[in-house]
C-alpha positions in Angstrom: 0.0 0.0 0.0 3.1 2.2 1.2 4.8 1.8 -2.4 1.4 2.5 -4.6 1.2 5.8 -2.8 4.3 6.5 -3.7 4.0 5.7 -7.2 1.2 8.1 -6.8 2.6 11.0 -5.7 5.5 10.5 -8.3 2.6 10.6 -10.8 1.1 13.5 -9.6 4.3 15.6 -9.3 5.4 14.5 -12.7 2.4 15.9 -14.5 2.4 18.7 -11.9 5.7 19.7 -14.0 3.7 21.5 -16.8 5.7 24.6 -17.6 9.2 26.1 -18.0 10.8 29.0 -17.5 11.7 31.7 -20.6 14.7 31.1 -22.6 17.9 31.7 -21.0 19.4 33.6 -23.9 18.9 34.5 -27.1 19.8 31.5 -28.7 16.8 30.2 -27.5 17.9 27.5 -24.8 16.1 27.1 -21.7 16.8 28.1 -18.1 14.6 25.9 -16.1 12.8 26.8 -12.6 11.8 24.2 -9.9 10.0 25.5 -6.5 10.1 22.9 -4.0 7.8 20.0 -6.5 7.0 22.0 -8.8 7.6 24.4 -12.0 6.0 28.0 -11.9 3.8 28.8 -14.8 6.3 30.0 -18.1 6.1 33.9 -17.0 9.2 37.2 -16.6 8.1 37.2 -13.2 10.0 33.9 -12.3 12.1 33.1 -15.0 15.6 33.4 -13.9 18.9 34.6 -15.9 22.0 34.9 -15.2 25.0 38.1 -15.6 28.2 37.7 -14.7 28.6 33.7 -13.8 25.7 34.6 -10.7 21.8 33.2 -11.2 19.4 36.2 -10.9 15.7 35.4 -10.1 12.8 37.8 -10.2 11.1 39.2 -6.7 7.8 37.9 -8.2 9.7 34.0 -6.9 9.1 34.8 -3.9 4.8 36.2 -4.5 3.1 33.4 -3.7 0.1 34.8 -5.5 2.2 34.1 -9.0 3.7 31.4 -8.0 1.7 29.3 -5.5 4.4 28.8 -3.1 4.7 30.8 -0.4 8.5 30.5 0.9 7.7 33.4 4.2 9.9 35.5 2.3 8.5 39.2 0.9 9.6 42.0 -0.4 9.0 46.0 -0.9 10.2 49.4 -1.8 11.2 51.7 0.4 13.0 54.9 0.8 11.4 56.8 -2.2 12.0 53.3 -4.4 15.5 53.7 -3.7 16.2 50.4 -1.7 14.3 47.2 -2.4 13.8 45.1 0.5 13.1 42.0 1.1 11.7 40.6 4.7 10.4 37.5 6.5 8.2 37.7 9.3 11.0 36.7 11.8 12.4 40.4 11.6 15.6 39.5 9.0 16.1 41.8 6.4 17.8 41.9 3.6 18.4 45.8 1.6 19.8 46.3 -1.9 20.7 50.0 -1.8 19.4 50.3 -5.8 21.6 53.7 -6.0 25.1 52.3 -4.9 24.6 49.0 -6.2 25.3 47.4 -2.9 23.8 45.2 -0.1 23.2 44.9 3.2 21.6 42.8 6.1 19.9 43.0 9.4 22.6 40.4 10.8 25.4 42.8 9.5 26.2 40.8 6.8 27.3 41.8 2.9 25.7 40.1 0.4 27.7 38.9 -3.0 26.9 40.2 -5.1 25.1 43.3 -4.3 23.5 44.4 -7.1 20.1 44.2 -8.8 19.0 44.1 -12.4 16.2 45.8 -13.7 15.0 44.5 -16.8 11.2 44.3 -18.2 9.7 46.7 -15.1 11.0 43.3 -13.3 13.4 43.4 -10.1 16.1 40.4 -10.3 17.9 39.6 -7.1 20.9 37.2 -6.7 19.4 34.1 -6.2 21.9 32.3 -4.2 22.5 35.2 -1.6 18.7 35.6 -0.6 18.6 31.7 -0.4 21.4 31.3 1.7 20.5 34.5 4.5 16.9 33.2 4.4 17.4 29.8 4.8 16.4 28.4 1.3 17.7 25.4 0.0 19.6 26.5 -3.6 20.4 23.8 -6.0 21.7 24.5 -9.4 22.1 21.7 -11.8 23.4 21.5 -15.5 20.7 18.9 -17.1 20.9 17.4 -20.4 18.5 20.0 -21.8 19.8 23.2 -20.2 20.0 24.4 -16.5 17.7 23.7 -13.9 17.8 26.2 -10.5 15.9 24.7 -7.6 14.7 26.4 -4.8 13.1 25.0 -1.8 12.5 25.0 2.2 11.1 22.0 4.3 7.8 21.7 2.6 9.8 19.9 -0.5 8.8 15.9 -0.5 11.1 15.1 -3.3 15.0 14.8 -2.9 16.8 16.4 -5.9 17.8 13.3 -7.3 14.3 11.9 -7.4 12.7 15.2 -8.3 14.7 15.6 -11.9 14.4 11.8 -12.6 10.5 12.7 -12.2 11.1 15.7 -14.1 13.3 14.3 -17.3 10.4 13.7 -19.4 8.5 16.8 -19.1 12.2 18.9 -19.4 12.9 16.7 -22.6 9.1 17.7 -23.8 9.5 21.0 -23.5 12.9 21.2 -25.1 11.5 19.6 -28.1 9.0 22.0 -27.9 11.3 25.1 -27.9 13.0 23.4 -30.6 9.9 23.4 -33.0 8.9 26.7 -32.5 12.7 28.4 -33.5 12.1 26.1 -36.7 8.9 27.3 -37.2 9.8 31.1 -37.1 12.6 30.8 -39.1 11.0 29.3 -41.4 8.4 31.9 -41.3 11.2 34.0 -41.7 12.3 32.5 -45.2 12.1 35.5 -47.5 12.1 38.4 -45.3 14.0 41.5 -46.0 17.1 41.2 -43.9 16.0 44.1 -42.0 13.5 41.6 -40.3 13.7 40.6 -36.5 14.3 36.9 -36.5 14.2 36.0 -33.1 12.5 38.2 -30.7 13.7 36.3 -27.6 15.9 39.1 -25.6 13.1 41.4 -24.4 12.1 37.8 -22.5 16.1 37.3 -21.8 17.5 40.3 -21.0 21.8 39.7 -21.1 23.1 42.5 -18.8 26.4 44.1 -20.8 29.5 43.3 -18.4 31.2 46.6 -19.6 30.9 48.9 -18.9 27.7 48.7 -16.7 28.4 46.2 -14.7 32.6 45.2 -14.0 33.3 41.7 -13.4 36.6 42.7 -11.1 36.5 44.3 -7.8 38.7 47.1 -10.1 39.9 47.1 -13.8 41.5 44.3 -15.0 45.3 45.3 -15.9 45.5 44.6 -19.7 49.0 43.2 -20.2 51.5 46.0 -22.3 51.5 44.2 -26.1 53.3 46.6 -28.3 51.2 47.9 -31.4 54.3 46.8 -33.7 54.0 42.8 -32.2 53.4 40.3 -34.4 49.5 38.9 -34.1 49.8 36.2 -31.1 49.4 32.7 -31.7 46.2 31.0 -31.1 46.0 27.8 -29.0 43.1 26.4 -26.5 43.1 26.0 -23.4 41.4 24.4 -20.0 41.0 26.8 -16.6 40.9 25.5 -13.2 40.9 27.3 -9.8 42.6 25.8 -6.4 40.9 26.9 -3.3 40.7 26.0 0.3 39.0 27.0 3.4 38.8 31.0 4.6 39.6 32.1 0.9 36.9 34.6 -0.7 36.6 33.3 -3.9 34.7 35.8 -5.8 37.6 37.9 -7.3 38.8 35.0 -9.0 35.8 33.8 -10.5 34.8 37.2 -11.0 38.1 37.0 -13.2 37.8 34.0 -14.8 34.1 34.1 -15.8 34.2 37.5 -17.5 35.7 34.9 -20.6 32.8 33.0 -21.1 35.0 30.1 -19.6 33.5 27.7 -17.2 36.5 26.7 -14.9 36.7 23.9 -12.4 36.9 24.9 -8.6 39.4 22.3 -6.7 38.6 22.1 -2.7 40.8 20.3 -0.7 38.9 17.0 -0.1 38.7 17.1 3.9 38.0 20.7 3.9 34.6 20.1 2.1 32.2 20.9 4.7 34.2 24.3 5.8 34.2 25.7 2.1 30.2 25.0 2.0 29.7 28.5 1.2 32.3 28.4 -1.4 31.5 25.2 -3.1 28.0 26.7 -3.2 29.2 29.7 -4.5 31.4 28.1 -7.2 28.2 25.4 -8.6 25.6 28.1 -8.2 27.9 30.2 -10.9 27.9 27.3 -13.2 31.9 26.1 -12.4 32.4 22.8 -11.9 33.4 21.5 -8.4 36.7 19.1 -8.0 38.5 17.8 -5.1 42.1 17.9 -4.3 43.3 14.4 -2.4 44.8 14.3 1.1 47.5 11.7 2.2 50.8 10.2 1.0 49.5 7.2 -0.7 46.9 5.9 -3.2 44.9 4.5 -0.9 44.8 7.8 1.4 44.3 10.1 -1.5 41.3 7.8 -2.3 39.7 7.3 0.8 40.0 11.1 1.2 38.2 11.9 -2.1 35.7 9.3 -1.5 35.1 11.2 1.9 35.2 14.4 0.5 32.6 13.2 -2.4 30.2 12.3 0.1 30.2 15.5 1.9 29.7 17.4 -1.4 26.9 15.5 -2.0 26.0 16.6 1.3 26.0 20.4 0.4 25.3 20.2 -3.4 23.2 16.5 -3.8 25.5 15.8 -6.2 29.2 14.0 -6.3 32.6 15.0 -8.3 35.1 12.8 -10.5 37.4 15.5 -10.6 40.3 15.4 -9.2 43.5 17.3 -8.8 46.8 15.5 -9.9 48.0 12.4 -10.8 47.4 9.1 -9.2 47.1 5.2 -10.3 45.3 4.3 -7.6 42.2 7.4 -8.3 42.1 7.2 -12.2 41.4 3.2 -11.4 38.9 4.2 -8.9 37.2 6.0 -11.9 37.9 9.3 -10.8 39.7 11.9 -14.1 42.7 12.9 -12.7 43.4 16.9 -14.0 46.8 17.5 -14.4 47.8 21.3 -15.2 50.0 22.1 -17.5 51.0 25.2 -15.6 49.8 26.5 -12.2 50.1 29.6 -10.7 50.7 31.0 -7.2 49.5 34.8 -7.5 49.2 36.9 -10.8 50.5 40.1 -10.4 52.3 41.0 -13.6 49.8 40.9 -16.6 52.5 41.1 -18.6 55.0 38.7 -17.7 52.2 36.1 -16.9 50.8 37.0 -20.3 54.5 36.5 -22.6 54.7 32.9 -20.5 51.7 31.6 -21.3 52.2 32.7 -25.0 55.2 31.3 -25.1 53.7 27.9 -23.8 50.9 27.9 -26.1 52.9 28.2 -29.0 54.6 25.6 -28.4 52.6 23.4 -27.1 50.8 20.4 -28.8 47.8 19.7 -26.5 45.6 22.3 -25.2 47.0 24.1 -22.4 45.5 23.3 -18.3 45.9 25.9 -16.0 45.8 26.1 -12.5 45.3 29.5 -10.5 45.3 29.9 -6.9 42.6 32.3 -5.4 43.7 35.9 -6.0 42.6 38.6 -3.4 42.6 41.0 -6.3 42.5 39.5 -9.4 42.6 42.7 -12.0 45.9 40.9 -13.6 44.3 37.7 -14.1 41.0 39.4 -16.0 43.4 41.2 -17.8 45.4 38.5 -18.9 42.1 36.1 -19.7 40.5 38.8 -21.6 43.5 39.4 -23.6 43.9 35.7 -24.6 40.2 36.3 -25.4 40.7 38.7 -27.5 43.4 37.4 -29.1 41.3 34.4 -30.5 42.3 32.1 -28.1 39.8 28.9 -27.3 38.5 28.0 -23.8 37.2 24.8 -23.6 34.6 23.4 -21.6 35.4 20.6 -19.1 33.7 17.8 -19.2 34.5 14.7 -16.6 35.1 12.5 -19.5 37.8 13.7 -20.9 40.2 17.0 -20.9 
């Protein structure tokens, strides 16, 4: 009886999944919305986007009027419309100061980021800040049809795990869907003028500019000195990966990296999991990819500590790693990808110098090119460097644990 009311209820959540979210961009993928078991009607008052590697959902998540979920969390105004706030009824506060671009909180905390978008008369918070101070669960996953942000409190019966096993087929639906609209308008299109909007999709996905509206470095990355008689760099590709550890603020350096485009890999020593919480959320909620880095002095130490660490990850995320940092016999048997770098990097300080050795490595090398930065408490070199590398036509790659 126990296990056909539980079939039931997997029933009724899975048709309970009816809509999506707005495209995430104006490609036309999809940014997918869950609140606690469910999916919000397809609406600009909860579909999310994202500026700058951080998630941004709309104040109208948290109007349980739209949504039909009420998480105790409200907002308002205030100050002549120059602060938004947003309240529970347990007296915490959180205030975006809308003229300074900054944050605040009633526990004397500073929220990161602390800005807010304004697009479509709608009010975008950072998701992952007002989930974390108001005690919301925030999952972010990448699914095999775009990315999926989950938000829920207590209320939720469904484990993440279970929950997008429920939701695959309605996710895969809908994708299909998206797909045979864009072919429908563009073939509508066939024959138009070129003048002739194609795509209407960015008043529903609005892309905030990162310059020079909104900088991505706590101050202007450092472009390295390239003399305007040099001959054009060589292009090569290259893999990015960040080493971290406990008590480290993180968000320079991802600030840094994901003003590319590139989606790095954040390495956590393995049996400091559980004191970088807010950092591994940090780093998953901004769409990196989360790795481990072994303890001990043998194989068998470096595994038991990654197996360790994977479990408390899955602990603060609901979801493991195969990442690892380095080499070892013992782990790549184990399964686990062992990510090597080709060169690693302590502090980057002098665009320049940092700039000429990695040009130098690229051109010579025959494999793309790993690389390995510690946290930087100011990273303005390493944008400058990254940006430049962008800019010169350089590839970054997207790391997948399958291969590298």
């Amino acid at each position: 009886m126990k296990a056909k009311k539980f079939l039931a209820l997997l029933c009724a959540v899975a048709v309970g999944l009816t809509l999506l979210v707005l495209p995430s961009s104006a490609t036309g993928s999809l940014f997918f919305l869950s609140l606690n078991d469910t999916l919000p009607a397809q609406s600009v008052q909860t579909a999310p986007i994202q500026s700058s590697g951080w998630v941004y959902v709309p104040t109208g998540v948290f109007n349980s009027r739209t949504t039909g979920i009420n998480f105790g969390v409200y907002y308002g105004l205030t100050d002549n419309n120059e602060s938004l706030v947003l309240y529970n009824l347990s007296g915490k506060t959180m205030t975006f100061h809308l003229d300074t671009d900054t944050a605040t909180t009633s526990t004397g905390e500073t929220p990161v980021p602390g800005r807010v978008l304004r697009q479509n008369g709608q009010y975008y918070v950072p998701a992952y800040a007002v989930c974390r101070f108001f005690g919301l669960t925030y999952s972010f996953y990448s699914t095999d049809y775009g990315p999926l942000l989950r938000i829920k409190d207590s209320n939720a019966v469904l484990n993440d795990n279970l929950f997008l096993s429920s939701a695959a087929s309605i996710l895969r639906s809908r994708t299909n869907s998206q797909v045979f609209n864009n072919n429908n308008n563009n073939n509508n299109n066939n024959g138009n003028s070129a003048s002739t909007p194609s795509t209407p999709s960015t008043p529903t996905t609005p892309t905030v500019p990162t310059t020079p509206t909104q900088p991505t470095t706590p101050s202007d990355p450092v472009t390295p000195d390239v003399p305007d008689t040099a001959e054009p760099a060589p292009t090569f590709s290259l893999y990015l990966a960040v080493r971290a550890q406990a008590g480290e603020d993180i968000t320079a350096t991802l600030n840094a990296v994901l003003s590319t485009g590139a989606i790095p890999i954040v390495f956590f020593p393995a049996d400091q999991v559980t004191q970088c919480a807010d950092q591994v959320r940090q780093a998953a909620g901004r769409g990196c990819h989360v790795g481990l880095i072994p303890g001990g002095d043998n194989g068998e130490a470096k595994l038991a500590s990654v197996q360790a660490g994977s479990k408390a990850l899955a602990a603060i995320l609901r979801q493991e790693t195969w990442f690892v940092l380095g080499e070892d016999e013992t782990l790549a048997n184990a399964g686990y990808l062992c990510w090597s770098p080709s060169l690693s990097f302590q502090t980057v300080s002098n665009a320049t110098t940092v700039y000429n050795s990695l040009i130098q490595s690229g051109e010579s090398a025959s494999a793309p090119l790993r690389l390995l930065f510690r946290t930087q408490t100011d990273a303005s070199a390493l944008a400058g460097v990254l940006n430049q590398l962008k800019a010169d036509g350089d590839t970054f790659l997207a790391v997948r644990e399958t291969k590298y």
